[in-house]
C-alpha beads as a LAMMPS data file, in Angstrom:
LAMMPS data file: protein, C-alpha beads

330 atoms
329 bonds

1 atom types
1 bond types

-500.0 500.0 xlo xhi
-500.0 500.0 ylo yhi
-500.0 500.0 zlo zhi

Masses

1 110.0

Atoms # bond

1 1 1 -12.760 -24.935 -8.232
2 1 1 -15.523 -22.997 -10.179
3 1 1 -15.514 -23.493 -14.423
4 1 1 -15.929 -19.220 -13.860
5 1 1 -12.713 -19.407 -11.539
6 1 1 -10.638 -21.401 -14.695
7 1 1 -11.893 -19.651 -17.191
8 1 1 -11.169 -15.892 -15.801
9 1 1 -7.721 -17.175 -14.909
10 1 1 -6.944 -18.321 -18.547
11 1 1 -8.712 -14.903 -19.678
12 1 1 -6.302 -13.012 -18.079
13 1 1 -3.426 -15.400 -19.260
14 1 1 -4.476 -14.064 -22.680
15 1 1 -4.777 -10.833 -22.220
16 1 1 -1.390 -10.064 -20.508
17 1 1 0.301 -11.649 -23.367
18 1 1 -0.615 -9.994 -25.591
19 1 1 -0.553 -6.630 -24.085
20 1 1 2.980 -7.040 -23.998
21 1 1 3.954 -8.606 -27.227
22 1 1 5.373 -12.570 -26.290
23 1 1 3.175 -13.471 -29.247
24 1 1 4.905 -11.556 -31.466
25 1 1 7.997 -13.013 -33.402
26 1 1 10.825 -11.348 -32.162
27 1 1 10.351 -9.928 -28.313
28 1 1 10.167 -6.331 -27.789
29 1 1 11.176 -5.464 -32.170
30 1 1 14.384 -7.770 -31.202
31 1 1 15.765 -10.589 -33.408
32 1 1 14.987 -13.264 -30.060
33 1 1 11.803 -15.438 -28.750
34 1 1 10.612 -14.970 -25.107
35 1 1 12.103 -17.952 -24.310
36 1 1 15.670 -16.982 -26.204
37 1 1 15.317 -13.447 -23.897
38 1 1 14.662 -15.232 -20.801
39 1 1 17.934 -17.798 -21.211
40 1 1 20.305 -14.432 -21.832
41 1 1 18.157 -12.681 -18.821
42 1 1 19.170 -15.962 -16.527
43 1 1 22.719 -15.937 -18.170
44 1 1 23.402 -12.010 -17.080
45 1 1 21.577 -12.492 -13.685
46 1 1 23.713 -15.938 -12.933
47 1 1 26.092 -14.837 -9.826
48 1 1 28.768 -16.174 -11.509
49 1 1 30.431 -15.764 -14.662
50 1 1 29.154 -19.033 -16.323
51 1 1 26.648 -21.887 -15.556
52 1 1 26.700 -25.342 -15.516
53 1 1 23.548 -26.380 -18.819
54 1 1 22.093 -28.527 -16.431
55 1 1 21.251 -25.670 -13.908
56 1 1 19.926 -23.360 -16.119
57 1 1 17.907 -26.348 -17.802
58 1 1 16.700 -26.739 -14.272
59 1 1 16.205 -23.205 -13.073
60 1 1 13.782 -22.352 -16.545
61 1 1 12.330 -25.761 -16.443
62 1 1 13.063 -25.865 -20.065
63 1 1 13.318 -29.345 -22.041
64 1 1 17.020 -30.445 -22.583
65 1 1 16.488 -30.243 -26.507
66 1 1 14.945 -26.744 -26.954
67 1 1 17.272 -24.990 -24.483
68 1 1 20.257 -26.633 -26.725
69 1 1 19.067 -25.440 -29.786
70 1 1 18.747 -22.153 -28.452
71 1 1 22.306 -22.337 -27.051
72 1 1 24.011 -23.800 -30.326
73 1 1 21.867 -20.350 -31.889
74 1 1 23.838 -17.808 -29.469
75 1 1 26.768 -19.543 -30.110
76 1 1 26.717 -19.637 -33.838
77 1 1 26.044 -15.397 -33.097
78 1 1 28.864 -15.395 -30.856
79 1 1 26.749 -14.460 -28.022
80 1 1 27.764 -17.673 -25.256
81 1 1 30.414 -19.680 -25.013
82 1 1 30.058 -23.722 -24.257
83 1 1 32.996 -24.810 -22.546
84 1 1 33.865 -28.192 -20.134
85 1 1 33.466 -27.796 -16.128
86 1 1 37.218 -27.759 -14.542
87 1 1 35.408 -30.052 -11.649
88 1 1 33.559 -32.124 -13.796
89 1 1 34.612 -32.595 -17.348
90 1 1 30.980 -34.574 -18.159
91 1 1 29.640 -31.056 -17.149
92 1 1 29.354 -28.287 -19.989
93 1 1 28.990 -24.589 -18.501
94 1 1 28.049 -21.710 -20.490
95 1 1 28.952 -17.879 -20.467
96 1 1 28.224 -14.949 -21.659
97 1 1 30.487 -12.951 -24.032
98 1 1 30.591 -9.215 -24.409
99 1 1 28.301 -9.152 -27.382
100 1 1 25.772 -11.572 -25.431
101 1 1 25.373 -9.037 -22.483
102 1 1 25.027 -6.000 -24.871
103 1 1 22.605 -7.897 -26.965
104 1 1 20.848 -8.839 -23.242
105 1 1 21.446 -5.158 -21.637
106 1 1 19.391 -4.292 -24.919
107 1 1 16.577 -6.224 -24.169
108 1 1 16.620 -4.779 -20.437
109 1 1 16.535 -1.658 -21.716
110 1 1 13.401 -1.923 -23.970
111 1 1 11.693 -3.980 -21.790
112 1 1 11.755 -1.258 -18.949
113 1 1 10.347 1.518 -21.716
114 1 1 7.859 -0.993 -22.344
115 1 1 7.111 -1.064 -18.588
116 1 1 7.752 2.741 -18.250
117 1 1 4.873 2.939 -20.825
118 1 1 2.381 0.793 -19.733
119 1 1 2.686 2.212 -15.767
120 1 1 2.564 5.820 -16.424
121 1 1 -0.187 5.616 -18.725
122 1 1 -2.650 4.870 -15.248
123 1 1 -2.110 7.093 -11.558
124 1 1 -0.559 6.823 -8.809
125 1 1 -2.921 5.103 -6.892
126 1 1 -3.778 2.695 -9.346
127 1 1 -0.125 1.735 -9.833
128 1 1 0.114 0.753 -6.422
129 1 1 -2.626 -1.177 -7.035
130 1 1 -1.502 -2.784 -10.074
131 1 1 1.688 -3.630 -8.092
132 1 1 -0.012 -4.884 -5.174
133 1 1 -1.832 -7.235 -7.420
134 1 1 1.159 -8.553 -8.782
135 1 1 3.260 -9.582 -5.895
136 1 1 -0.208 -11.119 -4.686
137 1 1 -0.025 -13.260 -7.575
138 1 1 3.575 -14.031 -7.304
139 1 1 3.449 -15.063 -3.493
140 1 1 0.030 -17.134 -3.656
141 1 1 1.120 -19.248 -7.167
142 1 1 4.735 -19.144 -6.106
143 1 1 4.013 -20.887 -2.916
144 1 1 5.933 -17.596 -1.294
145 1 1 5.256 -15.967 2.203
146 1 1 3.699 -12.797 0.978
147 1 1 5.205 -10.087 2.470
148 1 1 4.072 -7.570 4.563
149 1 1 1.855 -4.975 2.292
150 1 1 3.000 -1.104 2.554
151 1 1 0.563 1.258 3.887
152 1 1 1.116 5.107 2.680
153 1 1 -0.600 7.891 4.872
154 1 1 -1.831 10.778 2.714
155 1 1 -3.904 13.735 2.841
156 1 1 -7.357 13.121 1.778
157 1 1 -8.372 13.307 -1.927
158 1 1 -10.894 13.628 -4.197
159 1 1 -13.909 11.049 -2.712
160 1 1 -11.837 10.282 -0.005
161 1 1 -14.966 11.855 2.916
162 1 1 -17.504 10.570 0.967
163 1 1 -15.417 7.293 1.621
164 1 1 -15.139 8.003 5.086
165 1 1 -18.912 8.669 5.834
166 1 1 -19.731 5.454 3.691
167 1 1 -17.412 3.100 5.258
168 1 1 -18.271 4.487 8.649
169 1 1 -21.614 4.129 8.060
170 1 1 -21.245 0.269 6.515
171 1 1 -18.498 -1.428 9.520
172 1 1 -20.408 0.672 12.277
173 1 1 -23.652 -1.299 11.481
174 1 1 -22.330 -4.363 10.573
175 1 1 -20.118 -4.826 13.224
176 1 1 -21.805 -3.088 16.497
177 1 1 -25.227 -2.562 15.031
178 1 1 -25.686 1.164 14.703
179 1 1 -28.428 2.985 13.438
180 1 1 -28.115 5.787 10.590
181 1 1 -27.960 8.297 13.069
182 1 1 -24.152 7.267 13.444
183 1 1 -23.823 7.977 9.806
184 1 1 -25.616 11.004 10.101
185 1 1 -23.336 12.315 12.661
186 1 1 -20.119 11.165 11.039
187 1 1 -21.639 13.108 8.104
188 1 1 -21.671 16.641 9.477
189 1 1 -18.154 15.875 10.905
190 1 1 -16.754 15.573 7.491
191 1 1 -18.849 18.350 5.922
192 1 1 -17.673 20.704 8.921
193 1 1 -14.382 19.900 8.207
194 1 1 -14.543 20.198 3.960
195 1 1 -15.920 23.286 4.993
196 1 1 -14.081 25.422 7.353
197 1 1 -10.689 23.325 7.841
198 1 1 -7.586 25.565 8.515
199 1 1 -4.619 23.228 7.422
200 1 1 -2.687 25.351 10.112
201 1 1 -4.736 23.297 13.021
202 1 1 -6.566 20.680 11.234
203 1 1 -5.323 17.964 8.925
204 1 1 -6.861 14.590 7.726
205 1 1 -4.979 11.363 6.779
206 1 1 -6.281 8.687 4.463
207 1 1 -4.367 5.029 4.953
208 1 1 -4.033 2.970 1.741
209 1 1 -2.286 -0.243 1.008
210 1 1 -2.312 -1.164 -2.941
211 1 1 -3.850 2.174 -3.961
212 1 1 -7.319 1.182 -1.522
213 1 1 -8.202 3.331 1.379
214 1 1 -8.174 1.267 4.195
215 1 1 -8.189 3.766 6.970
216 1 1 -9.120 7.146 8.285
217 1 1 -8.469 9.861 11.096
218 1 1 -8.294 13.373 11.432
219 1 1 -7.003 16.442 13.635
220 1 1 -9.024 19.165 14.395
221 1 1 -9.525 22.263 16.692
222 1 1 -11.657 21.221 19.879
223 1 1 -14.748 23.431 21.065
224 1 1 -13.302 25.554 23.833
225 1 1 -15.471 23.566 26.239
226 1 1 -13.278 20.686 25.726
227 1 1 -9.609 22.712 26.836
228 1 1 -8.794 21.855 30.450
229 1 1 -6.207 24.240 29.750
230 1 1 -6.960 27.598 31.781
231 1 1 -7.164 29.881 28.897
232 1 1 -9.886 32.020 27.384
233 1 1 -9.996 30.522 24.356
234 1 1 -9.615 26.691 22.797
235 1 1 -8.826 28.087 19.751
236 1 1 -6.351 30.248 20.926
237 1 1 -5.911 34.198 21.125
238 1 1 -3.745 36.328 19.275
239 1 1 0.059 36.369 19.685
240 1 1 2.547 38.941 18.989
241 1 1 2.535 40.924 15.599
242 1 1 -0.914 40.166 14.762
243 1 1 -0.220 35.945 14.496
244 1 1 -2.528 33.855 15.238
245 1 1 -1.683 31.763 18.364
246 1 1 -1.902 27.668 18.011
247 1 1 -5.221 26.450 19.522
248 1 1 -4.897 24.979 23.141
249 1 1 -6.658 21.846 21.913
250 1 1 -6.958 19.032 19.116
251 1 1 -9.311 16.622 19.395
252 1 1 -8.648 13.474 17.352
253 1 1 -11.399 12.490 15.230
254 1 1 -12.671 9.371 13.135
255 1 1 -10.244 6.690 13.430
256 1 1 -11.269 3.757 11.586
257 1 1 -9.636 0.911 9.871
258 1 1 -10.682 -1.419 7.332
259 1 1 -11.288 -5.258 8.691
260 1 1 -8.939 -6.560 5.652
261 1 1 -6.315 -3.992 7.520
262 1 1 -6.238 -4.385 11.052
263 1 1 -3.583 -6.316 12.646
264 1 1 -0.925 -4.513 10.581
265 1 1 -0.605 -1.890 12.799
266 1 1 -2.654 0.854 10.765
267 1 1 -4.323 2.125 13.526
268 1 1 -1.016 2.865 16.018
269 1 1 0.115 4.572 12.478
270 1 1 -2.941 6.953 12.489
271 1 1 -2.633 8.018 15.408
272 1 1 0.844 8.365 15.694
273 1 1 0.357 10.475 12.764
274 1 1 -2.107 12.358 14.076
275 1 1 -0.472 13.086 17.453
276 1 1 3.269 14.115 15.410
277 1 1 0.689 17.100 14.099
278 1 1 -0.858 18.103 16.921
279 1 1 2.355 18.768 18.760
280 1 1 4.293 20.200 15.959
281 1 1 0.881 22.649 15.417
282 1 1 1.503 23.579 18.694
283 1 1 -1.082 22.145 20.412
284 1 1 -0.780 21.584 24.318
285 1 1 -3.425 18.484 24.386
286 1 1 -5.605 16.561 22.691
287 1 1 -8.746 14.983 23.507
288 1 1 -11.390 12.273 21.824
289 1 1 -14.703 10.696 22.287
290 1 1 -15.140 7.159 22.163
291 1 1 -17.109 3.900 23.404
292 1 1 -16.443 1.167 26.025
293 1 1 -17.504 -1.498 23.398
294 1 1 -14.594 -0.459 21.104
295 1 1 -11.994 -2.457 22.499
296 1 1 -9.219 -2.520 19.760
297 1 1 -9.419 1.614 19.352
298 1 1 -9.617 2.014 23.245
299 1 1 -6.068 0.123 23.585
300 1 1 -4.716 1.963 20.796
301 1 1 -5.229 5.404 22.270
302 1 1 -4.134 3.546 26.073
303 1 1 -0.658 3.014 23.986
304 1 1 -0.439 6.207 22.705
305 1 1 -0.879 8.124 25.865
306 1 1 -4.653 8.789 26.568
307 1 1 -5.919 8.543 29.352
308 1 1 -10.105 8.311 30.291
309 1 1 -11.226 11.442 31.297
310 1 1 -14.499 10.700 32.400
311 1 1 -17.620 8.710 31.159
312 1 1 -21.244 8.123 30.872
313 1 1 -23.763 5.366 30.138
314 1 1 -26.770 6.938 27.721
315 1 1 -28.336 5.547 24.191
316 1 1 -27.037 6.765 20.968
317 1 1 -27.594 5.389 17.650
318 1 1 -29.671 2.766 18.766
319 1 1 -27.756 1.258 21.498
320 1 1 -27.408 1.757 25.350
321 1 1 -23.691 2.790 25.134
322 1 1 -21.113 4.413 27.320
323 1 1 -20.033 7.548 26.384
324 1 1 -16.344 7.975 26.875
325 1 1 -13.938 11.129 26.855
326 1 1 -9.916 10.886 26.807
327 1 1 -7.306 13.403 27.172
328 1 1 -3.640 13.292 26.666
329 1 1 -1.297 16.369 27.358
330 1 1 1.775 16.876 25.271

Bonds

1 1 1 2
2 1 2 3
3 1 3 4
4 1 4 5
5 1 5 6
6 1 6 7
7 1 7 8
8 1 8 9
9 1 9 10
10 1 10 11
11 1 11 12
12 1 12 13
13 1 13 14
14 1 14 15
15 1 15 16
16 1 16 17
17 1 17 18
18 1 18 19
19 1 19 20
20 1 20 21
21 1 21 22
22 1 22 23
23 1 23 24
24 1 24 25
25 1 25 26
26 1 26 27
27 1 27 28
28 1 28 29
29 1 29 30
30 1 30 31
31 1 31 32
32 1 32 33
33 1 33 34
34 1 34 35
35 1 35 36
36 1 36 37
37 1 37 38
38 1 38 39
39 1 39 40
40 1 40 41
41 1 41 42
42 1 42 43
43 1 43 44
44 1 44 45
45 1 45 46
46 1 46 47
47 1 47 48
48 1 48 49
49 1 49 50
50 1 50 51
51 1 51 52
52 1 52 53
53 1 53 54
54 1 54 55
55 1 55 56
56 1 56 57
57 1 57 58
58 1 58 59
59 1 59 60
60 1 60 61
61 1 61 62
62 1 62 63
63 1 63 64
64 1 64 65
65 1 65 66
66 1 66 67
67 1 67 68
68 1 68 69
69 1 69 70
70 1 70 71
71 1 71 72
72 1 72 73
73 1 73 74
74 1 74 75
75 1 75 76
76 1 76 77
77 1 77 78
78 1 78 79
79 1 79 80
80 1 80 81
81 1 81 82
82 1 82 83
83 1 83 84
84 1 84 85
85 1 85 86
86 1 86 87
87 1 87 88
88 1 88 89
89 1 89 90
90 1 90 91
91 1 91 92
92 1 92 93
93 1 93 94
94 1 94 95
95 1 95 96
96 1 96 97
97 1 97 98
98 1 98 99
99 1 99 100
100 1 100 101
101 1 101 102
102 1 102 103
103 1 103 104
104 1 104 105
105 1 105 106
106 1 106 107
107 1 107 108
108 1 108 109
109 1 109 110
110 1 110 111
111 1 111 112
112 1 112 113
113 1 113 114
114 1 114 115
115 1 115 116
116 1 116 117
117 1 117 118
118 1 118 119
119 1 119 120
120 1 120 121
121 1 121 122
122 1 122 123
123 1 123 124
124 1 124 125
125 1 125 126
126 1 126 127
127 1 127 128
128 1 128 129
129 1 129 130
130 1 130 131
131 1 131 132
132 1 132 133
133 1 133 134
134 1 134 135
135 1 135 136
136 1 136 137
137 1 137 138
138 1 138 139
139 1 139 140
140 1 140 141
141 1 141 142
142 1 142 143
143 1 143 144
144 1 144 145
145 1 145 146
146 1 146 147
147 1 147 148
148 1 148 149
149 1 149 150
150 1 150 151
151 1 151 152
152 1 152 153
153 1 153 154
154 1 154 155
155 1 155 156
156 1 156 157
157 1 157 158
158 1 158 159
159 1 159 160
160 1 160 161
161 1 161 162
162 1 162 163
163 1 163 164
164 1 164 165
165 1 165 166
166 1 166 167
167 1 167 168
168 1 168 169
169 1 169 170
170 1 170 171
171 1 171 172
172 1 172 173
173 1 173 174
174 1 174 175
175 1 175 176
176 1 176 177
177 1 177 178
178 1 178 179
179 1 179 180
180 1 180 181
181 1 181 182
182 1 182 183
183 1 183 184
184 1 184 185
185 1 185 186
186 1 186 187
187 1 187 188
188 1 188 189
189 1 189 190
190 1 190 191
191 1 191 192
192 1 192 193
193 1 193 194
194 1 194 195
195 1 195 196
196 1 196 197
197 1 197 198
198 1 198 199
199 1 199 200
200 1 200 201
201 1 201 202
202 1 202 203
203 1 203 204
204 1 204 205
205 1 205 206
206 1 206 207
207 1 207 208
208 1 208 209
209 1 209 210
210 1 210 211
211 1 211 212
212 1 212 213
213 1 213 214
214 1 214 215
215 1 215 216
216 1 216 217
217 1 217 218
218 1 218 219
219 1 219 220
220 1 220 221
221 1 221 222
222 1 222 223
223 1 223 224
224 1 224 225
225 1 225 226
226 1 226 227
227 1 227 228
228 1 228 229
229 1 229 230
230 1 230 231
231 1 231 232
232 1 232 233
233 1 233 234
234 1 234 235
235 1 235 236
236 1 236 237
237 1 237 238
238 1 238 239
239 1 239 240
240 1 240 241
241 1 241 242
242 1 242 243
243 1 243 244
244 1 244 245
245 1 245 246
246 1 246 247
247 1 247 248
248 1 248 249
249 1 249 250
250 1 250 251
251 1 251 252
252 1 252 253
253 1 253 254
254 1 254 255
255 1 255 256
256 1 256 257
257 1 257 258
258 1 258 259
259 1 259 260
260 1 260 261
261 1 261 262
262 1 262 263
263 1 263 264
264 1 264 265
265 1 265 266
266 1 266 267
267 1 267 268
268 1 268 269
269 1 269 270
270 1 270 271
271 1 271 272
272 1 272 273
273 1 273 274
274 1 274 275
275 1 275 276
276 1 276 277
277 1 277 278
278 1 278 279
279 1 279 280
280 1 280 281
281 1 281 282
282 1 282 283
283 1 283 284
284 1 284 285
285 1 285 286
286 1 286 287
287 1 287 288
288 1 288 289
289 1 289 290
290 1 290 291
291 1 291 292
292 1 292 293
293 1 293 294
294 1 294 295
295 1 295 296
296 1 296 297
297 1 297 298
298 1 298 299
299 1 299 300
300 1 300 301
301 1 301 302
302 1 302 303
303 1 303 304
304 1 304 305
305 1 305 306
306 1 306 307
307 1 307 308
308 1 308 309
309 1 309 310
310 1 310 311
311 1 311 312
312 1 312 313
313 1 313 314
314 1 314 315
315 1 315 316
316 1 316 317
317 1 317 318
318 1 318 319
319 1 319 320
320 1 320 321
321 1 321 322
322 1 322 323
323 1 323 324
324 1 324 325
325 1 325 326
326 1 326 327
327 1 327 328
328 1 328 329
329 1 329 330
C-alpha cells in the first residue's frame, strides 16, 4: 500500500461528500442528518412493518447511544413508534408511522433530483462509465462477486476509427509483433469505409462496457473477386423498378477485442452481430481474411459457421505468416 494509493482514496472521500451535500446541516434542504435519513431509508426498506433496535443497530453499524437518540427524536415528531416484541418482551421493535414514510418518501424524492442532476449534466457514455465505476467500488470494498459487466454494441462515433486504427495498431504489435505496415493497412480500411460506406450494405459496430470501447468489427461489400456466387457482379446488379439489388457478398472486417474484454464473450457478440446484418441486407455469403496464429478469432468464426476456404504461407508485416480466407453461406 502506496502513501499516493491512501491519500487519492481519502481525496476522493472528500470530494464526493461534498458534491452531494452530507456536510451540510440538514440533508438535501431537509430538517434530518445523513445519518437521521439513512435510519428512516432502512426503516421504509425493512421487509417488514417494524424492526427489532438491535437489528437495525446492527445492519447501520451505528453505536447503541446515537441511534437512540435519533429514535427518541422521530418519536418526539411522531415519525416511529417504539413498541415491545410479542416474542420477546426484552426486545423493543420500531415502525414507521404514516408521517415517518412521507417525511422518508420526501427524502427519496429529492435525493433522486439530486441524482437526476448530477447524471444528466455528463453523456451517455460517460454515465455508463460513472456507473461502471461505482458498482466496481461497491463489489471490490464490499467483499461482493462483481457481476458480470454489460457490453452495448453501437454504431461507431465520433473517434471511434481513429480508435480502431490505434488500438489495432498497439495489441497487433504487442501481442504478435507486427510491423506498421499492419497499421498502415488497417488504416486505409477505415478511411475506405468513412469514405464511401453505404449503410444499406455496410455497417460498423463499436463494443463498450462502462462507456470504453473495448471492441471492433465491421460489414462491408466484398470485391467481386471474392463472390463464389455465379453472378456478374459482387456488388450486385439492378433489380426491378430501378432498386438496387443486395450485394452477393459481405466480407467481415476488423474484429478485435480489447485484452481487459476477452473471455466475456465480446467477440461471439461481434460477430453474431455482424452476421444478423449481413443476412437481413440480403447478402447470400460472407467471407474474411485472417491468420493461422490467431487462434481465439479463428475458433470464433469455426463457431459461427466459417469455414477455411483456402490458404497460403507468405510474409506480411514483418512476419512469415499464413494467409487465410473463410467463407460461410447463409
Amino acid at each position: 500500500m502506496t502513501i499516493e494509493s491512501v491519500a487519492s482514496f481519502r481525496q476522493f472521500n472528500r470530494f464526493y461528500t461534498n458534491l452531494i451535500g452530507v456536510l451540510r446541516a440538514g440533508l438535501l434542504d431537509s430538517p434530518y442528518s445523513l445519518a437521521e435519513a439513512r435510519v428512516l431509508y432502512e426503516l421504509a426498506a425493512a421487509p417488514v412493518p417494524a424492526l427489532d433496535v438491535a437489528d437495525l443497530r446492527q445492519g447501520l453499524d451505528m453505536d447503541a447511544g446515537y441511534l437512540s437518540r435519533i429514535l427518541g427524536r422521530f418519536e418526539n415528531d411522531g415519525l416511529v413508534v417504539r413498541e415491545r416484541s410479542d416474542a420477546d418482551a426484552r426486545k423493543q421493535r420500531i415502525r414507521l408511522t404514516d408521517s415517518g414514510r412521507a417525511a422518508q418518501a420526501e427524502l427519496d424524492k429529492r435525493s433522486d433530483a439530486q441524482a437526476a442532476t448530477l447524471l444528466d449534466a455528463v453523456t451517455e457514455a460517460d454515465r455508463r462509465r460513472l456507473i461502471g465505476a461505482m458498482d466496481a467500488i461497491q463489489s471490490i470494498l464490499g467483499g461482493g462477486v462483481a457481476s458480470a459487466p454489460t457490453v452495448v454494441l453501437r454504431p461507431p462515433g465520433p473517434g471511434d476509427l481513429g480508435w480502431v486504427v490505434q488500438r489495432h495498431g498497439a495489441l497487433y504489435a504487442s501481442e504478435y509483433g507486427w510491423n506498421d505496415e499492419f497499421e498502415g493497412l488497417v488504416a486505409r480500411i477505415v478511411a475506405d469505409y468513412a469514405d464511401s460506406h453505404d449503410p444499406r450494405w455496410d455497417r460498423g459496430w463499436i463494443a463498450e462496457i462502462d462507456g470504453e470501447p473495448v471492441g471492433s468489427i465491421f460489414c462491408v461489400r466484398a470485391d467481386p473477386s471474392e463472390s463464389a456466387v455465379d453472378d456478374a457482379s459482387g456488388r450486385g446488379d439492378v433489380a426491378a423498378g430501378g432498386v438496387p439489388a443486395a450485394p452477393v457478398t459481405a466480407k467481415l472486417r476488423l474484429l478485435l477485442v480489447e485484452p481487459s474484454a476477452r473471455g466475456m464473450g465480446v467477440g461471439g457478440r461481434l460477430v453474431d452481430e455482424c452476421i444478423r446484418f449481413a443476412k437481413s441486407a440480403g447478402y447470400r455469403e460472407m467471407v474474411l481474411f485472417t491468420h493461422d496464429i490467431l487462434d481465439s478469432a479463428r475458433r470464433i468464426y469455426q463457431r459461427a459457421g466459417f469455414v477455411l476456404d483456402s490458404e497460403e504461407r507468405k510474409p506480411a508485416y514483418g512476419k512469415d505468416l499464413v494467409h487465410q480466407h473463410w467463407r460461410r453461406n447463409f
